[in-house]
MIDRENMAR-25778 format. One line per field, with one value per residue: residue in one letter; x, y, z of N, C-alpha, C, O in turn. Coordinates in Angstrom, 3 decimals. Layout:
N
residu	A:... $
n.u	X:... $
n.v	Y:... $
n.w	Z:... $
ca.u	X:... $
ca.v	Y:... $
ca.w	Z:... $
c.u	X:... $
c.v	Y:... $
c.w	Z:... $
o.u	X:... $
o.v	Y:... $
o.w	Z:... $
# end
This chain:
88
residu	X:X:X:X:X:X:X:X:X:X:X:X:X:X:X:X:X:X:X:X:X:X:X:X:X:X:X:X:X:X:X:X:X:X:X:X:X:X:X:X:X:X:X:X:X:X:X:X:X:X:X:X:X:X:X:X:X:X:X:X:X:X:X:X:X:X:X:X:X:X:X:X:X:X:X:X:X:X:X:X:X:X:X:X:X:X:X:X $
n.u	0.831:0.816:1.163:-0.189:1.489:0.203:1.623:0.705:0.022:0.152:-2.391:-3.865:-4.110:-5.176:-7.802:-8.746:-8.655:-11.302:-13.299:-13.396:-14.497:-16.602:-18.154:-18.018:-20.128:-22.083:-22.901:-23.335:-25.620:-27.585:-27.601:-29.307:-31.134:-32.002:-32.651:-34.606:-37.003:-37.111:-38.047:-40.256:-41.826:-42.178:-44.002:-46.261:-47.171:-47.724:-49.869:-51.538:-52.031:-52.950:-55.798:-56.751:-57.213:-59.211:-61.240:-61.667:-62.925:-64.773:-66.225:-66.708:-68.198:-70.561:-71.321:-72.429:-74.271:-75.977:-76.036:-77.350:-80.328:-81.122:-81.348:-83.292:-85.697:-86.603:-87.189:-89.106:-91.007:-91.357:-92.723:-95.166:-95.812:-96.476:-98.471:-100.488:-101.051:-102.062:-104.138:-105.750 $
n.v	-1.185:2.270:4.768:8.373:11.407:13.907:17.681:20.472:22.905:21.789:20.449:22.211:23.699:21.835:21.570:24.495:24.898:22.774:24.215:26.384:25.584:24.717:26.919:28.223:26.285:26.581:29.640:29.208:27.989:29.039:31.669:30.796:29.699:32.005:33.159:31.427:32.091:34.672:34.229:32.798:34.299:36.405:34.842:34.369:37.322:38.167:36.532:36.914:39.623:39.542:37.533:39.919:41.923:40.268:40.045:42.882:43.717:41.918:43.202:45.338:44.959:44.384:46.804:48.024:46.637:47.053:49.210:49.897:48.231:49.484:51.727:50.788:50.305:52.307:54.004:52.079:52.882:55.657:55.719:54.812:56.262:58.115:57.577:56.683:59.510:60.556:59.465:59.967 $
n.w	0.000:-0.794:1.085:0.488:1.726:2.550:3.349:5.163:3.956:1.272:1.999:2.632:0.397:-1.288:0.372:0.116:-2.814:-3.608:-1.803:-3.457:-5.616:-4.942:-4.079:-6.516:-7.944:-6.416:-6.450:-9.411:-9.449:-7.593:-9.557:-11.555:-10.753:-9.666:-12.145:-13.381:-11.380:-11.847:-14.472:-14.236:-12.852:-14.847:-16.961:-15.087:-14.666:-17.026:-17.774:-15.881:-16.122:-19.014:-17.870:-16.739:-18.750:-20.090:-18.556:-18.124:-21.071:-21.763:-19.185:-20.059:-22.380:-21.324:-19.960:-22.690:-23.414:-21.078:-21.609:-24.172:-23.616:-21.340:-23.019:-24.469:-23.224:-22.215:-24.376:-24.732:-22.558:-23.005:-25.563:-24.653:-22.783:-24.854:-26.110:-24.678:-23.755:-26.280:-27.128:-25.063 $
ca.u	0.000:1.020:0.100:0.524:1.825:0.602:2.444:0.002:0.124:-0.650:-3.797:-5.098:-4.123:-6.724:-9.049:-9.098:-9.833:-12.168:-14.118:-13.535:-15.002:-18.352:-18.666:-18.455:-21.078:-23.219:-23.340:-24.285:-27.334:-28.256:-27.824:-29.702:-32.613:-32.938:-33.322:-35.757:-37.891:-37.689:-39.220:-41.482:-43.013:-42.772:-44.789:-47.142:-47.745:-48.461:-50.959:-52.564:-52.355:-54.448:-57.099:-57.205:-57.583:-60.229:-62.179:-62.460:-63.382:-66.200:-67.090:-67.393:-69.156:-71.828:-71.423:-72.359:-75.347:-76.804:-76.664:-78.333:-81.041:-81.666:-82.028:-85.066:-86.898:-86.563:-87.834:-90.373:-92.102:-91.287:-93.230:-95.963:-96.899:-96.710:-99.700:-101.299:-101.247:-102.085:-105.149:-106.746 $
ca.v	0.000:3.716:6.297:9.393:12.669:15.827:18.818:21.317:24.025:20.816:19.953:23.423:24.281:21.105:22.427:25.573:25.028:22.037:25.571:27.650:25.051:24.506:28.073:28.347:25.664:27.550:30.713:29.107:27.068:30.327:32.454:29.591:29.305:33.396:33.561:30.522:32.576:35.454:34.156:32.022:35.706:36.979:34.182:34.426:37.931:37.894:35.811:37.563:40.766:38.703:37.702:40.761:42.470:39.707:40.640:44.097:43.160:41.293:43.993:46.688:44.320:43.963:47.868:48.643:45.795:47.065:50.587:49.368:47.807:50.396:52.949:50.146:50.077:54.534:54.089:51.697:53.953:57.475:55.288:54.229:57.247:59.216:56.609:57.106:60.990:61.081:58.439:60.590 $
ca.w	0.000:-0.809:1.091:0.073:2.824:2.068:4.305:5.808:2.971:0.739:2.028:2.815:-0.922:-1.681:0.684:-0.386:-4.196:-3.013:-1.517:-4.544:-6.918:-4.108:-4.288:-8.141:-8.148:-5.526:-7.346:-10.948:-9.051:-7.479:-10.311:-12.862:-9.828:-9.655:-13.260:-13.605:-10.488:-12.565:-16.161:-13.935:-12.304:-15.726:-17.437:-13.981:-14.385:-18.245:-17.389:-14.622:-17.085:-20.145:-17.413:-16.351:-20.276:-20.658:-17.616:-18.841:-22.482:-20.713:-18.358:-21.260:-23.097:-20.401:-19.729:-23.584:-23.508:-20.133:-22.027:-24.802:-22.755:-20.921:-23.904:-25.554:-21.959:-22.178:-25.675:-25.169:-21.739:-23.898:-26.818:-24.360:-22.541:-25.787:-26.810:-23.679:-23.990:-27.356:-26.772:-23.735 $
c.u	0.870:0.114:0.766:0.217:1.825:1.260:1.318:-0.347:-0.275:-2.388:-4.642:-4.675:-5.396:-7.521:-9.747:-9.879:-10.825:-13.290:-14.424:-14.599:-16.794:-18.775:-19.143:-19.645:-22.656:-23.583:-23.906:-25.238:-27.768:-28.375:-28.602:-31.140:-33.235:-33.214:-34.524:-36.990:-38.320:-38.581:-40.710:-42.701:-43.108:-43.795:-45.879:-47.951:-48.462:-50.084:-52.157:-53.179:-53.177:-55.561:-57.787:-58.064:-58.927:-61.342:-62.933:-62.877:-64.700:-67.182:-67.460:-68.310:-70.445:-72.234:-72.868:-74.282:-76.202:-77.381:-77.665:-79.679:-81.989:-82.288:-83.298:-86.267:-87.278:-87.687:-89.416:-91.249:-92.149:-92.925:-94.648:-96.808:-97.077:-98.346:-100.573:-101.910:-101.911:-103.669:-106.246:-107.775 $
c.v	1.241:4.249:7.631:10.402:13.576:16.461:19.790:22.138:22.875:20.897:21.677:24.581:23.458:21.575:23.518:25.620:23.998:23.554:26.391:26.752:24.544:25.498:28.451:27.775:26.151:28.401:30.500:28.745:28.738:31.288:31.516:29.960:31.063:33.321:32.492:31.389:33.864:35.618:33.642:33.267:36.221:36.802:34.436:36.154:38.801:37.357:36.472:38.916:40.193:38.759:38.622:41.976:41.387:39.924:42.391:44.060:42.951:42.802:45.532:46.278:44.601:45.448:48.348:47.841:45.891:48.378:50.555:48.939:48.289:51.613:52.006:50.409:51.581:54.782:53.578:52.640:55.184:56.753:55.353:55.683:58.296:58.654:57.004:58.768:60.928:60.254:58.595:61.490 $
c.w	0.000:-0.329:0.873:1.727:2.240:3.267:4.476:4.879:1.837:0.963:2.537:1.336:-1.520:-0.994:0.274:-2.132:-4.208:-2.707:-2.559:-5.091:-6.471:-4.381:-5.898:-8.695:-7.561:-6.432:-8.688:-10.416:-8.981:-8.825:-11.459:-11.920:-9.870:-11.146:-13.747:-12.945:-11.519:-13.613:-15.313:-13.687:-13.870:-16.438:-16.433:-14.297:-15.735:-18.108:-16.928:-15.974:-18.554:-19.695:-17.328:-17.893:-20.681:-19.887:-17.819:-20.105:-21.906:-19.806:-19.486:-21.661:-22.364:-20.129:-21.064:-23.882:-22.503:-21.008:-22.991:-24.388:-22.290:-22.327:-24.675:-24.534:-22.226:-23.111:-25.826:-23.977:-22.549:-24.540:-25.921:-23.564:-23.440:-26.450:-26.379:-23.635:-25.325:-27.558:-25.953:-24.733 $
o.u	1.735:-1.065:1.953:-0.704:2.703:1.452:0.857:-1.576:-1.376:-3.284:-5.834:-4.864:-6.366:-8.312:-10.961:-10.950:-11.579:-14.077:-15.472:-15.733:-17.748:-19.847:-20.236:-20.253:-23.798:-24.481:-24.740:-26.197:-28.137:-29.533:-28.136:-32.114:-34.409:-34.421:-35.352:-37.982:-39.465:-39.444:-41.865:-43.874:-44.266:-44.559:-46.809:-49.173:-49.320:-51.153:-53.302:-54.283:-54.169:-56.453:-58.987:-59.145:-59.642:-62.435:-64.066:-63.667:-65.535:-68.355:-68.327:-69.377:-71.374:-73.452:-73.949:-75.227:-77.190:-78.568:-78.757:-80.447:-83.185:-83.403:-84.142:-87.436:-88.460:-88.719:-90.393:-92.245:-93.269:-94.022:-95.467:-97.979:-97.688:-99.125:-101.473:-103.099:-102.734:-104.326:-107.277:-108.695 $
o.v	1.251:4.397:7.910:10.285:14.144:15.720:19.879:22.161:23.195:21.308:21.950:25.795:23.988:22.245:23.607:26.061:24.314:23.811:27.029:27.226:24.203:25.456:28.826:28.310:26.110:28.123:31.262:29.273:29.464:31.641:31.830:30.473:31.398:33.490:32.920:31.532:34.074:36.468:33.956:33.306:36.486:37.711:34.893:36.241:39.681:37.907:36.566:39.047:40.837:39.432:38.665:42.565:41.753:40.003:42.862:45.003:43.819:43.171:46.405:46.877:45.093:45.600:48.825:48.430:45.159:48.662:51.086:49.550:48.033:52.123:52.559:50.649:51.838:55.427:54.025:53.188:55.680:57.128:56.058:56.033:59.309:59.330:57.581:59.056:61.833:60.801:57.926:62.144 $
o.w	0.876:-0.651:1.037:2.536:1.590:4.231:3.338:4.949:1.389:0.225:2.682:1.255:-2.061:-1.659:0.093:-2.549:-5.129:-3.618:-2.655:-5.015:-7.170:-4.985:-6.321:-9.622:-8.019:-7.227:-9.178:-10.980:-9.903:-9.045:-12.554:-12.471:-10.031:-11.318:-14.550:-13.660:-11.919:-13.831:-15.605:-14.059:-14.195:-16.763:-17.097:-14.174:-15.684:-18.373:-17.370:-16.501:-18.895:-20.211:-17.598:-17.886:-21.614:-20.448:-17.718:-20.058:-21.651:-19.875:-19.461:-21.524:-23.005:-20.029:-20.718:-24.408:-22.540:-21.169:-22.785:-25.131:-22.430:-22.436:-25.381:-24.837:-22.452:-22.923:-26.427:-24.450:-22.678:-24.127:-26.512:-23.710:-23.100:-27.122:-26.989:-23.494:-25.183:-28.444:-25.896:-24.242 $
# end
């Protein structure tokens, strides 16, 4: 059997880039995981902003069809007591 003897300054030269090369690995995860978080909120808030453009679409719609609505009911009492008046 060989074993090998590192000297003090040896093994805390392996330690040390052993550390560098954890850290190097740290920082790409992290920097890979913030930019995944980021598209993910971007895609998330696309989203939200569509619903939200389809919810008002919708609520005009319903705005423009109550107005409508309302101006036939106007039309048809105008229509009805003009009948009525005109009938006395």
């Amino acid at each position: 059997m060989i074993f090998f003897a590192y000297t003090q300054a040896e093994k805390e030269k392996i330690i040390a880039a052993a550390r560098q090369e954890v850290a190097a690995e740290v920082a790409a995860l992290k920097s890979k995981m913030d930019a995944d978080v980021a598209a993910a909120a971007d895609k998330a808030k696309k989203e939200v902003d569509a619903q939200i453009a389809q919810a008002m679409a919708a609520l005009d719609a319903a705005k423009k069809d109550t107005a409508s609505q309302v101006d036939k009911q106007a039309t048809a009492i105008a229509d009805q007591i003009i009948a009525k008046v005109v009938n006395v």
